[in-house]
N, C-alpha and C positions, 0 to 999 in steps of 0.2 A: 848779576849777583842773585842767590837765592834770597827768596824772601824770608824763610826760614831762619839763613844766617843771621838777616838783617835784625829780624824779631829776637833769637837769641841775645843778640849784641846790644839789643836796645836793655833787653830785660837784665841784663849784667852792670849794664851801667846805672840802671837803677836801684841794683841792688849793693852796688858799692856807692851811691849817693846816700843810702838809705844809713848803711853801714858808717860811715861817715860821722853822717848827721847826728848817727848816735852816741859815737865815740868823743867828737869835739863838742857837742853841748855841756855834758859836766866840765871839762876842762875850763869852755866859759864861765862857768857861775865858781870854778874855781880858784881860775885868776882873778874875779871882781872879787870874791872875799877876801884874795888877796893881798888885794889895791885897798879893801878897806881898812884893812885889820894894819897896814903898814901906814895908810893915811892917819888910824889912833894912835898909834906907835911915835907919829911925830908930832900930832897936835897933845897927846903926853910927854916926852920931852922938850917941848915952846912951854907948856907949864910948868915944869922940874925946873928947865932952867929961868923963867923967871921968877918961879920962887923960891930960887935958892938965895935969894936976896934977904928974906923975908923969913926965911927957915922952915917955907911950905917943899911938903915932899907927898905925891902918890906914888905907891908903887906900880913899876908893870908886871903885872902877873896876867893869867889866863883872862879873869872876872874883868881889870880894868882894859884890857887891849880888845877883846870882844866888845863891853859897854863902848869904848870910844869910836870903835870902828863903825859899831851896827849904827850907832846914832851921830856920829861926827859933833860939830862945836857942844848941838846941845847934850853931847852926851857926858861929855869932858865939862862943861858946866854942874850937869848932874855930880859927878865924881869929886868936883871941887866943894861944892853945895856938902854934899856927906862928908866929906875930910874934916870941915869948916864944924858942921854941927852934929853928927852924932860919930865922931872917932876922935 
């Protein structure tokens, strides 16, 4: 086999590793926001529904599904803290 080929074939495949690595990296960081933004999503409805006992309500809009997501329990503690004392 020429070596020539062999060099091509190498440098192809590095350049579709390379390609790759570039296209599935955001994909990663965009399914973990997505895992997060859904993990606030439910750690806000565990609070809606237990304080619908109580007549506590946050809503989900953009502000609190990002707050709960980026910060999980404590962020959703933060959001409860604000409903509580300054809304």
């Amino acid at each position: 086999m020429d070596w020539k080929l062999v060099l091509l074939g190498l440098l192809g495949l590095g350049g579709l590793y390379l390609i790759a690595n570039f296209l599935i990296t955001p994909f990663r960081y965009l399914c973990r926001v997505l895992g997060y933004a859904l993990v606030g999503v439910a750690l806000l409805v565990v609070v809606n529904l237990g304080g619908a006992l109580v007549g506590f309500h946050i809503p989900l809009n953009a502000f609190t599904v990002i707050t709960a997501g980026a910060l999980q329990v404590p962020g959703v503690g933060l959001l409860v803290l604000m409903k509580l004392f300054i809304i």
